[in-house]
N, C-alpha and C positions, 0 to 999 in steps of 0.2 A: 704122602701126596694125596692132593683133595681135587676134586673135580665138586662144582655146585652146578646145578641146573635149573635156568627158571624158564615154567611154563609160561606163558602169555595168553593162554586161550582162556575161554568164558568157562568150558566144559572140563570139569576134572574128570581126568584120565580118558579123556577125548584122543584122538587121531595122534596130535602133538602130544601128547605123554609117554602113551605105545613108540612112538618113533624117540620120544627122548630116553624113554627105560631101554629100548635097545641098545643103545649109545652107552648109555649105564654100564651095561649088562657087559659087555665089551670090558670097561674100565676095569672093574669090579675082576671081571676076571684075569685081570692082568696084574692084580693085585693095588688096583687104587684104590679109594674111599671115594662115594660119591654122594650125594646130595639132589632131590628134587624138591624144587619149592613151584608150589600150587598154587595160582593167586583166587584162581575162580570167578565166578562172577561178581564179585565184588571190585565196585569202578576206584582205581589210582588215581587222583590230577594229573596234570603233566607239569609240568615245570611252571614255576609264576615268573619267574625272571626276576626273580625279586633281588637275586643274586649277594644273599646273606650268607651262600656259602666262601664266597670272597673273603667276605668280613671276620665269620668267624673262624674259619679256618682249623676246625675242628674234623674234619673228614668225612660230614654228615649234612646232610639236607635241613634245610631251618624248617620244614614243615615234619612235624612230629608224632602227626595222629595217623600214619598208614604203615603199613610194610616197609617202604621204603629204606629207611634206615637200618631196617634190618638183615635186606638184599647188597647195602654196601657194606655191615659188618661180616655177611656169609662170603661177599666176595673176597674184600682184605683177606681172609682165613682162606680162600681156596689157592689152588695154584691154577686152573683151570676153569673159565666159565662159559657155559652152552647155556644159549637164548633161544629158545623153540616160540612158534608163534605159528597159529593159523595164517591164512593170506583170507585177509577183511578185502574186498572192492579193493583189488590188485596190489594189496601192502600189508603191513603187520597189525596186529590190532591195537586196540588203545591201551591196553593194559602194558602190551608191550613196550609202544612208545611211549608212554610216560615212564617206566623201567628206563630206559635208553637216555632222557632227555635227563631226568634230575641223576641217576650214576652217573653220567657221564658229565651233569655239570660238577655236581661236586666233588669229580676224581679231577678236572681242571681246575679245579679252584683249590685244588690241593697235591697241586704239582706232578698229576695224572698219576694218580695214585694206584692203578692198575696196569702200569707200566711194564713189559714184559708175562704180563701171564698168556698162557695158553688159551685163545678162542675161538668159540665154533657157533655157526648159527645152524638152527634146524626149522623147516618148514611143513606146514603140512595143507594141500591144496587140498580143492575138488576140481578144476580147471587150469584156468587163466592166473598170470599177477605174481607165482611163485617165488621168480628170478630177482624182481624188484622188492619183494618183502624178504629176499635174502640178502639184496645186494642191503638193506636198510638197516638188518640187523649186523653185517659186516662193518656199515661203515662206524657201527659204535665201535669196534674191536679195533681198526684203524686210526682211527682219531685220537685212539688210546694208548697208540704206540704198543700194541698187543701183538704178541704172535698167533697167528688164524693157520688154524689148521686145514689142509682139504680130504676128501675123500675119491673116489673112484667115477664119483656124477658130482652135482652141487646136491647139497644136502637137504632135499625135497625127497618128500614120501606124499601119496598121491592118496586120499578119499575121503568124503564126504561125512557117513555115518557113523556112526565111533564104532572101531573094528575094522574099517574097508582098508586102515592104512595097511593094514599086516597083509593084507592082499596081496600089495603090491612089490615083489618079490625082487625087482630093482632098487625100490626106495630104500626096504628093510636091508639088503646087500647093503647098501649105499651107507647105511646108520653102524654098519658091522663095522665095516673100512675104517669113518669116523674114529669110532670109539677104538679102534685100532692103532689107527694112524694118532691118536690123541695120545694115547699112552707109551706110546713109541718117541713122541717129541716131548711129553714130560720124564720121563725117563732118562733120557739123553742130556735135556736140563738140569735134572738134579744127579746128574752121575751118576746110575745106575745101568 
């Protein structure tokens, strides 16, 4: 079993990474296999609507120069996928939702192709907007006909400067339960 991870922040190994590795860290010791993928500051489009994945029905986004493609072949291959994201001005960032907008077209345009796997969203504040940049990354898991895993709080870990999230001694609990509770319902799916 595989768990993938994709970061959505600007900052590699920022706030959202520490709270994603903890999640990991969880799996891993549970004996899954996991995956972090980094996108960095380097800007994704978001969906053109161009909607050539209708057309071609290949399983893949008709724009070809970015990662993208490569976050639906990591997905196809996972059983498991965690979408971690800062909260930008009360929501997820851009890197995020363009992630969310072209996977999730091209899993509908190819008969929701991520249909039953395991999903989780993780958040990482300084304040305000948590709730709704988690509810935003959930609804890609639901739309997906995906099973959402929960934890002990919603899956926010709390700070600002990279470091502050391990701080926060709820959030990190909170990230443990996840990757807990994550390996416990892929488990149970793949009969073991």
């Amino acid at each position: 079993m595989k768990v993938v991870a994709f970061n959505g922040s600007s900052r590699i190994d920022g706030n959202t990474a520490i709270l994603l590795r903890t999640v990991l860290k969880e799996l891993e010791a549970n004996g899954i296999e996991t995956e972090l993928v980094q996108f960095g500051p380097k800007t994704i489009p978001g969906c053109k609507a161009c909607y050539k994945c209708f057309d071609n029905k290949n399983g893949h986004c008709s724009v070809k120069n970015d990662p993208i493609n490569d976050a639906i072949d990591k997905m196809l291959a996972a059983d498991g996928i965690i979408i971690g994201s800062p909260t930008y001005f009360a929501d997820i960032s851009s890197n995020t939702k363009s992630l969310i907008e072209r996977t999730g077209m091209a899993s509908k345009a190819n008969g929701d192709m991520f249909k039953l796997k395991v999903g989780a969203a993780v958040v990482a504040v300084h304040r305000g907007g948590a709730i709704h940049a988690f509810d935003s990354i959930s609804h890609f898991f639901t739309i997906g006909q995906m099973i959402i895993v929960g934890s002990s709080y919603w899956n926010i870990g709390v700070g600002r400067n990279i470091g502050e999230a391990e701080k926060d001694d709820e959030g990190m609990a909170t990230m443990k339960t996840l990757g807990k509770n994550m390996s416990w319902v892929l488990k149970k799916l793949h009969g073991k």
